[in-house]
Backbone as numpy.savetxt, mean C-alpha at the origin, in Angstrom:
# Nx Ny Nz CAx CAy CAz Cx Cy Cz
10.67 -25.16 -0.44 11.93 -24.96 -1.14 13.10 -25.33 -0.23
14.29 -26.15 -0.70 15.52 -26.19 0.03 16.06 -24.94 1.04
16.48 -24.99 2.06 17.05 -23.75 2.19 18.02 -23.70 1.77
19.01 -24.46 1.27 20.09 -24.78 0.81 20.70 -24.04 -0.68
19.26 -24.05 -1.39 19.30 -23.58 -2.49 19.93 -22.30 -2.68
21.00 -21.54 -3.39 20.86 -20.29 -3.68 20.05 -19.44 -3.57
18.83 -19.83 -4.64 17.74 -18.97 -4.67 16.92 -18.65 -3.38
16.66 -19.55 -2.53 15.93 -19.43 -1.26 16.89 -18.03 -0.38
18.53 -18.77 -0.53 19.05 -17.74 0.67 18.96 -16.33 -0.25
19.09 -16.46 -0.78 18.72 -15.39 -1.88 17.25 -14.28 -1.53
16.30 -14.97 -1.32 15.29 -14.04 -1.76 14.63 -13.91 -0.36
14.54 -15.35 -0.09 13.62 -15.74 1.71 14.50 -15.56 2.60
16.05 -15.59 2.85 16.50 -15.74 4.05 16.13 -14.08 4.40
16.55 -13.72 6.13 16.14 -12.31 6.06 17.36 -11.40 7.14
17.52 -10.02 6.98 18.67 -9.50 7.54 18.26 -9.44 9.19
19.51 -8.61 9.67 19.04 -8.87 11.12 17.62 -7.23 11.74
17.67 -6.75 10.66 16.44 -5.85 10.76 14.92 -6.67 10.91
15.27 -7.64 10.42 13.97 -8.38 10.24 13.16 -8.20 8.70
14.16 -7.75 8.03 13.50 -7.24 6.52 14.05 -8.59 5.47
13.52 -8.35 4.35 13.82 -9.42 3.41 15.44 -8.77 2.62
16.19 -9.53 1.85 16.66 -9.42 0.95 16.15 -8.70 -0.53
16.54 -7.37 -1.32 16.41 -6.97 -2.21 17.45 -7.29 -2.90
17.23 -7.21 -4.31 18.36 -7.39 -5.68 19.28 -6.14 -5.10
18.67 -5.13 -4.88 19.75 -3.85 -4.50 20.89 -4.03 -3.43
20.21 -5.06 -2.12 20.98 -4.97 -1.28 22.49 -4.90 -1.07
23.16 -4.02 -0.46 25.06 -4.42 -1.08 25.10 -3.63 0.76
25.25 -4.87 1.42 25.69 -4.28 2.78 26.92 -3.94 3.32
28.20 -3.78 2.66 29.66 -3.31 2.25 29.05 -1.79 2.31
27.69 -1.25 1.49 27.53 0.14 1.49 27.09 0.95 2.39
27.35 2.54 2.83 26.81 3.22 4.05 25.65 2.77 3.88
24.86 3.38 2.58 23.58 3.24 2.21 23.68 2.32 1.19
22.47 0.77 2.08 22.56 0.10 1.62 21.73 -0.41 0.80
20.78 0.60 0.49 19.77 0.52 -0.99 19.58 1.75 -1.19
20.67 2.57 -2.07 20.63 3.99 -2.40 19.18 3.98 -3.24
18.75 3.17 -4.33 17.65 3.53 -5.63 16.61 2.87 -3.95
15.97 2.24 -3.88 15.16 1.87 -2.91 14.71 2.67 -1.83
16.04 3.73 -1.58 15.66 4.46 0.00 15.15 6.09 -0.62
16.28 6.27 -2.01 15.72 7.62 -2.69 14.29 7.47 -3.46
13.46 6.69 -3.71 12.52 6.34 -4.43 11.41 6.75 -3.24
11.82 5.70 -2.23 10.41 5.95 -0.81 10.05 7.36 -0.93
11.19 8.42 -0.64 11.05 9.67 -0.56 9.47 10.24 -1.56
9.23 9.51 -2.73 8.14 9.46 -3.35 7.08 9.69 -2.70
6.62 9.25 -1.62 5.82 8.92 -0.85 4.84 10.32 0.00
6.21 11.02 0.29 6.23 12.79 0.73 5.51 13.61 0.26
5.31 13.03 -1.11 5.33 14.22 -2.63 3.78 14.35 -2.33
2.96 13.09 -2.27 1.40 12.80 -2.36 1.08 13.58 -0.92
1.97 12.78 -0.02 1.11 13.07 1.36 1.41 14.37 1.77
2.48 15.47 1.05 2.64 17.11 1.68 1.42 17.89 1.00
1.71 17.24 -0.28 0.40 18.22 -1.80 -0.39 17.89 -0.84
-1.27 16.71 -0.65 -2.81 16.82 -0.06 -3.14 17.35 0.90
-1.72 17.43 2.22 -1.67 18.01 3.48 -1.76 19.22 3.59
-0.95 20.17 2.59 -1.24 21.66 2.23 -2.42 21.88 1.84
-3.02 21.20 0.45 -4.49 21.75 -0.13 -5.54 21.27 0.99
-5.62 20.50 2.13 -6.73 20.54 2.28 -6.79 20.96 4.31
-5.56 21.29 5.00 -5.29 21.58 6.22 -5.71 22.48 6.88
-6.80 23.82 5.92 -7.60 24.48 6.39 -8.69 24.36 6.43
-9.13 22.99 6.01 -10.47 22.46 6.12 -10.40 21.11 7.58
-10.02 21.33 8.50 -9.79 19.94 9.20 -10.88 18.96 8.87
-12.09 19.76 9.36 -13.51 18.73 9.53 -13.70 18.07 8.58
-13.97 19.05 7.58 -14.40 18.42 6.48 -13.58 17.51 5.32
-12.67 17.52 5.53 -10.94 16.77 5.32 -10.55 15.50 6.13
-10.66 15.29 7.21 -10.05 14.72 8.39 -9.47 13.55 8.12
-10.34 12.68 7.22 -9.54 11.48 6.85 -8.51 11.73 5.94
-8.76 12.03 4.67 -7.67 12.50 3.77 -5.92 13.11 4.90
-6.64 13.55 5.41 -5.42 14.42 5.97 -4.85 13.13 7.08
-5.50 12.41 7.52 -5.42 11.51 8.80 -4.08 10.52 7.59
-4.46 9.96 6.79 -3.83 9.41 5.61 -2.73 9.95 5.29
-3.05 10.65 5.05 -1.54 11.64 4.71 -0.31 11.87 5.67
-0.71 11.92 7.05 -0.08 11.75 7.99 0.28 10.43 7.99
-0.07 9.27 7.63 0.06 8.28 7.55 1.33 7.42 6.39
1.17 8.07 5.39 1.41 8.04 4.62 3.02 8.87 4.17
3.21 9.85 5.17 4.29 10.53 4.94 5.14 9.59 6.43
4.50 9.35 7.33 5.41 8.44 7.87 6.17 7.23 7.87
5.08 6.44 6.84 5.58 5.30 6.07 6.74 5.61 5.09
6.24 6.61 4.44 7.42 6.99 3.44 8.69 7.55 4.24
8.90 7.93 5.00 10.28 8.36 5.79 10.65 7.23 6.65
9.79 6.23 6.92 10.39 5.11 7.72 11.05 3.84 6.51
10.11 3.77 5.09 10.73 3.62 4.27 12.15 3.77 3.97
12.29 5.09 3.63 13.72 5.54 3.36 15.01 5.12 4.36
14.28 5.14 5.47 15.22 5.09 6.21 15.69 3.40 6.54
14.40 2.66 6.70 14.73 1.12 6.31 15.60 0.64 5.18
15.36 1.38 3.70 15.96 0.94 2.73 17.18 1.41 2.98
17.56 2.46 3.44 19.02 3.43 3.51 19.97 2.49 4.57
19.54 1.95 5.21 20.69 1.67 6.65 20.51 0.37 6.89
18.75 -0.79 7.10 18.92 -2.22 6.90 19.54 -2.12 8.24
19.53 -1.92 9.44 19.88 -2.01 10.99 18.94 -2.08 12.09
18.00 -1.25 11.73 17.14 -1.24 12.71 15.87 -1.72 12.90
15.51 -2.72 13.66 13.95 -3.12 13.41 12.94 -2.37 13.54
12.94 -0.49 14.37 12.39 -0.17 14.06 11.87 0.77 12.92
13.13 1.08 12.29 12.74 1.42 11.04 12.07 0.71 9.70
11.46 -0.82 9.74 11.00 -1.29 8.94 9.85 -1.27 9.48
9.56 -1.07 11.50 7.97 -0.93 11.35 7.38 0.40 10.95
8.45 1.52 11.07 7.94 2.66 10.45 7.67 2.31 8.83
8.26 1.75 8.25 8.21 1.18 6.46 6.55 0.69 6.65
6.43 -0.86 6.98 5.13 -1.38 7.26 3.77 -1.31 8.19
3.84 -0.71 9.21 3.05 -0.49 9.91 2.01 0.67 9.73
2.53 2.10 9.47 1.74 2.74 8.94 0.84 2.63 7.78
1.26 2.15 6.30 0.99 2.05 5.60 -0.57 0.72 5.50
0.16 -0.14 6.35 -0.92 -1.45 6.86 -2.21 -0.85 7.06
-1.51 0.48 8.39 -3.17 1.38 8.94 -4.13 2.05 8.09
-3.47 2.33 7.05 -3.71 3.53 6.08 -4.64 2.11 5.13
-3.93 0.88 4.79 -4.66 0.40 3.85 -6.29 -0.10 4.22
-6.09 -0.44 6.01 -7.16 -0.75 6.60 -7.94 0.32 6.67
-7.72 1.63 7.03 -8.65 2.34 7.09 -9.23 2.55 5.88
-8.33 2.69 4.93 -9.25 3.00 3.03 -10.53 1.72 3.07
-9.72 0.53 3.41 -11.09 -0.44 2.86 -12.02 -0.22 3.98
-11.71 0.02 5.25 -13.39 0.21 6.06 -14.05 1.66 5.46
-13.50 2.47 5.14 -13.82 4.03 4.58 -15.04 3.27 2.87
-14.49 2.64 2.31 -15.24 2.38 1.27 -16.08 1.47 0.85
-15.42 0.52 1.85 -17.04 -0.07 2.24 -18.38 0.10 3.17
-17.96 1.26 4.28 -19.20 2.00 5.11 -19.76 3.06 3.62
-18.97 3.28 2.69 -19.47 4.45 1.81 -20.69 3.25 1.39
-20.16 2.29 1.02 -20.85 1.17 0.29 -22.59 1.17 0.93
-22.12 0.72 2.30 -22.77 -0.39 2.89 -23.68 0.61 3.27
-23.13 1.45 4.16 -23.23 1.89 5.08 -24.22 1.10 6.63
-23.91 0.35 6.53 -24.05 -0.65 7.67 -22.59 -1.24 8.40
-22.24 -0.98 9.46 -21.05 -1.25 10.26 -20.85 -2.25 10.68
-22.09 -2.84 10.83 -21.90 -4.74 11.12 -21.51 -5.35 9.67
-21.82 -5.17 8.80 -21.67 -5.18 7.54 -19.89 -5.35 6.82
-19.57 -3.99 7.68 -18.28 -3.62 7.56 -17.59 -4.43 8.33
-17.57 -4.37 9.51 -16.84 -5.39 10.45 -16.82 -6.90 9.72
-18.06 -7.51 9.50 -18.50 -8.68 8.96 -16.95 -8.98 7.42
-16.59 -7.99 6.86 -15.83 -8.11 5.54 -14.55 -7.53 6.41
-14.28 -6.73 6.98 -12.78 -6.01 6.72 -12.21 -6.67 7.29
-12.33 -6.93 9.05 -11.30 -7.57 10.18 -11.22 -9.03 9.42
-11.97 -9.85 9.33 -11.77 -11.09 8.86 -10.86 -11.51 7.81
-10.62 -10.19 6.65 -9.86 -10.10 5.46 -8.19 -9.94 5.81
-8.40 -8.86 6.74 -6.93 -8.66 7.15 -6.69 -9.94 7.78
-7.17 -10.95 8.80 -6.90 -11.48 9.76 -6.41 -12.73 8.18
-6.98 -13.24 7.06 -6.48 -13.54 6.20 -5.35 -13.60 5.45
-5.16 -12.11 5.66 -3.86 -11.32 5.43 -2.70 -12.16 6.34
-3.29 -12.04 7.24 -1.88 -12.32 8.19 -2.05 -13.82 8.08
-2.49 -14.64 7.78 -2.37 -16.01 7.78 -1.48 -16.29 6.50
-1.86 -15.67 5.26 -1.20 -15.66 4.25 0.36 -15.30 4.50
0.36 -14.51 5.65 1.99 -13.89 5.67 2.57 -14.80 5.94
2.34 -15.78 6.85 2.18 -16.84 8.04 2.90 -18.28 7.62
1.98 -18.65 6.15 2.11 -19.55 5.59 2.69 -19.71 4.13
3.40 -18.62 3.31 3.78 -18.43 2.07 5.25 -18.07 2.27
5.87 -18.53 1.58 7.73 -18.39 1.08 7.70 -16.08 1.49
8.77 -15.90 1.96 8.68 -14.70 2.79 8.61 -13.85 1.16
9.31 -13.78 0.27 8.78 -12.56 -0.70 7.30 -12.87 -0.94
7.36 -13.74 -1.70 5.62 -14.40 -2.30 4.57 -14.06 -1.37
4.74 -13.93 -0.02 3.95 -14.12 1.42 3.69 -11.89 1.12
4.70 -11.90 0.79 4.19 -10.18 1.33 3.48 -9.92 0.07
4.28 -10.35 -1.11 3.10 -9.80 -2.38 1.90 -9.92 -2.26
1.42 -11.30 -1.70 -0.08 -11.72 -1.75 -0.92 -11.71 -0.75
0.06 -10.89 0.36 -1.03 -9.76 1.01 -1.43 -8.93 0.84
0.04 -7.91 0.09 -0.56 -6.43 -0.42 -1.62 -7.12 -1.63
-1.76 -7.73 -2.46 -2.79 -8.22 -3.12 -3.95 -7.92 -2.46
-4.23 -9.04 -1.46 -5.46 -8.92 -0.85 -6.07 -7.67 -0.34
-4.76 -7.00 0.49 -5.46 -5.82 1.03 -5.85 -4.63 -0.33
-5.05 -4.88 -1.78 -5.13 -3.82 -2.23 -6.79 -4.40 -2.88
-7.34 -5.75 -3.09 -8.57 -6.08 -3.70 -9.52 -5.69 -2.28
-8.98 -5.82 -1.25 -10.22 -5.14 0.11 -10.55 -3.99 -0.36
-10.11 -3.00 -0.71 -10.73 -1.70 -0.84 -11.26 -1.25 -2.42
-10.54 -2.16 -3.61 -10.64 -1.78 -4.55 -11.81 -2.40 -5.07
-12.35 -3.65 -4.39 -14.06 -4.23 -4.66 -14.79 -3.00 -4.44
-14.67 -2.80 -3.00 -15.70 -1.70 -3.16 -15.91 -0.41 -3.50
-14.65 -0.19 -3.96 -14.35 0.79 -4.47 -14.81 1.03 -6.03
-14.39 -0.42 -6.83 -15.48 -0.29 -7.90 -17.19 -0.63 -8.04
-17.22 -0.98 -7.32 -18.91 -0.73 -7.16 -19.36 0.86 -6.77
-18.57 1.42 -6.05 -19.13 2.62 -5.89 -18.87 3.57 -7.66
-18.28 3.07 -8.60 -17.79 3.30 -9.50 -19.45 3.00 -10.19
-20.06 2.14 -10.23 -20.52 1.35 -11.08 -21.77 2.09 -10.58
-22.10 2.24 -9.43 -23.50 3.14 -8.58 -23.63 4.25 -9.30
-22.18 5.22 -9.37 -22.20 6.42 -9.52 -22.06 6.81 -11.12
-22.08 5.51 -11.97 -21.58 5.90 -13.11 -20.65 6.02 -13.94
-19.79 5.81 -13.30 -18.37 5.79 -13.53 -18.20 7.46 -13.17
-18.53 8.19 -12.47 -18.26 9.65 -12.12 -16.89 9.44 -11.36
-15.49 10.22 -12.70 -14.38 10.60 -11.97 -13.71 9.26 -11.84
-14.15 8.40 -12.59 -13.48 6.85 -13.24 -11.54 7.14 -13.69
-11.42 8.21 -13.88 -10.13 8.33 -14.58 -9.43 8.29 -13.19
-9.45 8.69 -11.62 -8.60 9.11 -10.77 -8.84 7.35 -10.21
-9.89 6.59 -9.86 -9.79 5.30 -9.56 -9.43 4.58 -10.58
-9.32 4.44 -11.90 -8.00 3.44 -12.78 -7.14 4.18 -12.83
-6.70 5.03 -12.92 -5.09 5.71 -12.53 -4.43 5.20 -11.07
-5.31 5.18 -10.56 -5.09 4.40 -8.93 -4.75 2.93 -8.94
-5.81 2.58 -9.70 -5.74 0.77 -9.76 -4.85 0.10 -10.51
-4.03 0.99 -11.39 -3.37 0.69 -12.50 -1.91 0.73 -12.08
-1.79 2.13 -11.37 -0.28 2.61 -10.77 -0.56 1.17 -9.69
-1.19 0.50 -8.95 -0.87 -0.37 -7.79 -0.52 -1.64 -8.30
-0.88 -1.64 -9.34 -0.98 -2.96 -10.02 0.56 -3.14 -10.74
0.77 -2.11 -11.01 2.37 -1.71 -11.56 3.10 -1.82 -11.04
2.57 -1.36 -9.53 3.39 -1.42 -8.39 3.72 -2.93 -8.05
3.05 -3.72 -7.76 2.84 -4.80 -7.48 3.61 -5.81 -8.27
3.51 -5.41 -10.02 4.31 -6.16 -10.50 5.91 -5.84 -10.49
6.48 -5.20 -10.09 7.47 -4.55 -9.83 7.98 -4.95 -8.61
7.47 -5.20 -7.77 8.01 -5.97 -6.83 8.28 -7.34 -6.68
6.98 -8.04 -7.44 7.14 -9.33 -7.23 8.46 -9.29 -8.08
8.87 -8.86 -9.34 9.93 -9.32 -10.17 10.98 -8.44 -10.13
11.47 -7.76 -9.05 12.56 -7.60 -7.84 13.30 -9.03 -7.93
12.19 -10.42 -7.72 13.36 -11.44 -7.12 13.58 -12.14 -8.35
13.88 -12.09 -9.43 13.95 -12.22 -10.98 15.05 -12.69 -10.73
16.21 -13.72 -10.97 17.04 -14.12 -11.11 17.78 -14.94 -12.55
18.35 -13.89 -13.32 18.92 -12.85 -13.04 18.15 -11.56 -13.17
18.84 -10.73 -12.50 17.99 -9.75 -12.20 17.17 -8.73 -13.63
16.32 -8.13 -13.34 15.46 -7.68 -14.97 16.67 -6.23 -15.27
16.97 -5.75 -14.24 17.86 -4.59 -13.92 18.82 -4.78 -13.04
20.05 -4.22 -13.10 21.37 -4.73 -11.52 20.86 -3.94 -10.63
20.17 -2.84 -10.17 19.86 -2.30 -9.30 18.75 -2.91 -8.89
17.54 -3.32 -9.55 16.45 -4.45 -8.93 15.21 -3.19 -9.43
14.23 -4.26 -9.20 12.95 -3.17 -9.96 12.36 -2.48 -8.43
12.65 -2.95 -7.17 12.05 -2.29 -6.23 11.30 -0.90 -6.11
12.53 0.21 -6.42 12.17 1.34 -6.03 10.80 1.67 -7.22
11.07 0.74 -8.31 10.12 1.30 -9.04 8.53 1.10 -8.48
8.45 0.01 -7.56 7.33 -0.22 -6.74 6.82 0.98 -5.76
7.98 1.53 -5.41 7.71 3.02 -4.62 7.18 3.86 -5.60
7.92 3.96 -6.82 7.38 5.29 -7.32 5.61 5.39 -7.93
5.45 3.99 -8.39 4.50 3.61 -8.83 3.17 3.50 -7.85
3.55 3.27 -6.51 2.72 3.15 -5.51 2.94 4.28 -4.84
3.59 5.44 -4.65 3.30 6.77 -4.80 2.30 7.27 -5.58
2.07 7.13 -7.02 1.43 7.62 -7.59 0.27 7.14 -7.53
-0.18 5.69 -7.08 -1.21 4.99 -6.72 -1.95 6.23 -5.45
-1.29 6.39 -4.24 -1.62 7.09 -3.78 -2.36 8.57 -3.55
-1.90 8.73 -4.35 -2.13 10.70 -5.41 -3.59 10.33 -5.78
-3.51 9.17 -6.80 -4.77 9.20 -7.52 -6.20 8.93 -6.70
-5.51 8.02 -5.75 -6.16 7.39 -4.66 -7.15 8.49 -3.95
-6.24 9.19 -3.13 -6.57 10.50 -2.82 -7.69 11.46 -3.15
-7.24 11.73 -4.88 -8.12 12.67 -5.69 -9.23 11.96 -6.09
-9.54 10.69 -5.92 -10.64 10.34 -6.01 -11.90 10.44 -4.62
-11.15 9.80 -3.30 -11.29 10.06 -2.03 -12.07 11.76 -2.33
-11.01 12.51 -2.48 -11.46 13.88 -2.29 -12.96 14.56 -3.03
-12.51 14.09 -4.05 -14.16 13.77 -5.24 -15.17 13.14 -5.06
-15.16 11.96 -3.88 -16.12 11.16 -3.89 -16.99 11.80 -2.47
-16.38 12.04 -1.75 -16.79 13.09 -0.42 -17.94 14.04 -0.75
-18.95 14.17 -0.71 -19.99 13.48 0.49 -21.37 12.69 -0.68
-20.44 12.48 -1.98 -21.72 12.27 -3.11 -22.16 11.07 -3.25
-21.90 10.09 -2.23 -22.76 8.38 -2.38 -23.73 8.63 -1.62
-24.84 8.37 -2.86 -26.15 8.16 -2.58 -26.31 7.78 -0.75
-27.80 7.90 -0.36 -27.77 6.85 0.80 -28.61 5.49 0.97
-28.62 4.55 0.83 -28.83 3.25 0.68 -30.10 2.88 1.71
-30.54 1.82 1.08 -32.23 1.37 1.40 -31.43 0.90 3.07
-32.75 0.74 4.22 -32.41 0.21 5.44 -31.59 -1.25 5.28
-32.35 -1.76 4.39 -31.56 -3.56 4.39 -30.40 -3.30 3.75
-29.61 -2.80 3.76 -28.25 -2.66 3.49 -27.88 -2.77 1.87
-29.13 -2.23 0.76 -28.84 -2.59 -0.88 -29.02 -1.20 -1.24
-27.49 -0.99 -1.64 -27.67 0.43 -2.44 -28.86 0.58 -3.24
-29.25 1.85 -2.93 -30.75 2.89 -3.75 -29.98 3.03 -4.86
């Protein structure tokens, strides 16, 4: 694309945070994505509920809760990226956690899978390392959508197969999951809608929606703990 174009400086050029351009952005303001930075706050809601119900169980919890910690930091580095647009490290608090959190779900559900670790290694690192080539080589909005893509199909393959093993047991909390991300997803990409679908921009709705992705995410996580079968030596689910 031109850089020249409107639309490019528009959507691809990027601030001095190192973040992209939103429809919301109005940098004249203290807070310079009020709907964007109050929306992240979303994020809190999933990761305090799960952190309370399950913090007297460490052991038997540990990941859930490990997530959640994860997950409430993204969401406050969020807010604070969308709110102010100054600091580079407040967008790695936005992206970085959340990155960890997505990597750990897909190695978590495909060892449920596999349960073979060469197996695992063999699919996850190689996917992300994909990830980042995609970031690498795609127009900067388009480039982030169709990573979170990828990473959100890393965990959600195997995530429906364990669906399909078990029966669909507790099917309603993984498509409530897959559905809110997918919502999410479209909500962001058409953020760069010109003219815009809304004057405030559909962003935050990507937070709220991928909040709730999270929740469901979770309550399935929590349900699925410790009930996958255990699988033949050659690595083919029994």
């Amino acid at each position: 694309m031109d850089k020249t174009n409107p639309e490019w400086l528009k959507y691809y050029s990027t601030l001095p945070d190192g973040g992209p351009l939103y429809t919301e952005t109005d940098l004249s303001h203290f807070i310079v994505e009020p709907w964007n930075a109050i929306s992240s706050l979303a994020f809190l809601i999933p990761a305090i509920y799960w952190f309370f119900r399950l913090y007297k169980q460490p052991k038997e919890n540990w990941f859930l809760l490990y997530c959640s910690f994860l997950i409430f930091v993204g969401g406050l580095g969020s807010t604070l990226f969308h709110a102010f647009r100054a600091n580079k490290f407040f967008i790695v608090m936005d992206f970085l956690p959340m990155a960890i959190a997505t990597f750990s779900l897909a190695i978590f559900f495909w060892y449920k899978l596999l349960k073979k670790w060469y197996l695992v290694l063999a699919i996850v690192p190689p996917s992300f390392a994909m990830r980042y080539f995609i970031f690498n080589n795609l127009g900067h909005h388009n480039s982030i959508n169709a990573s979170y893509f990828l990473s959100g199909t890393l965990f959600f393959l195997p995530l429906l197969l364990i669906l399909v093993r078990l029966k669909f047991k507790h099917w309603g909390y993984a498509f409530a999951g897959l559905l809110s991300f997918a919502i999410a997803l479209f909500f962001r990409q058409i953020d760069a809608w010109d003219p815009p679908v809304i004057s405030i921009g559909t962003h935050f709705l990507w937070h709220l929606a991928g909040a709730a992705g999270c929740h469901f995410l979770a309550a399935y996580v929590y349900e699925l703990h410790p009930k996958i079968p255990v699988v033949q030596e050659e690595g083919v689910i029994s």
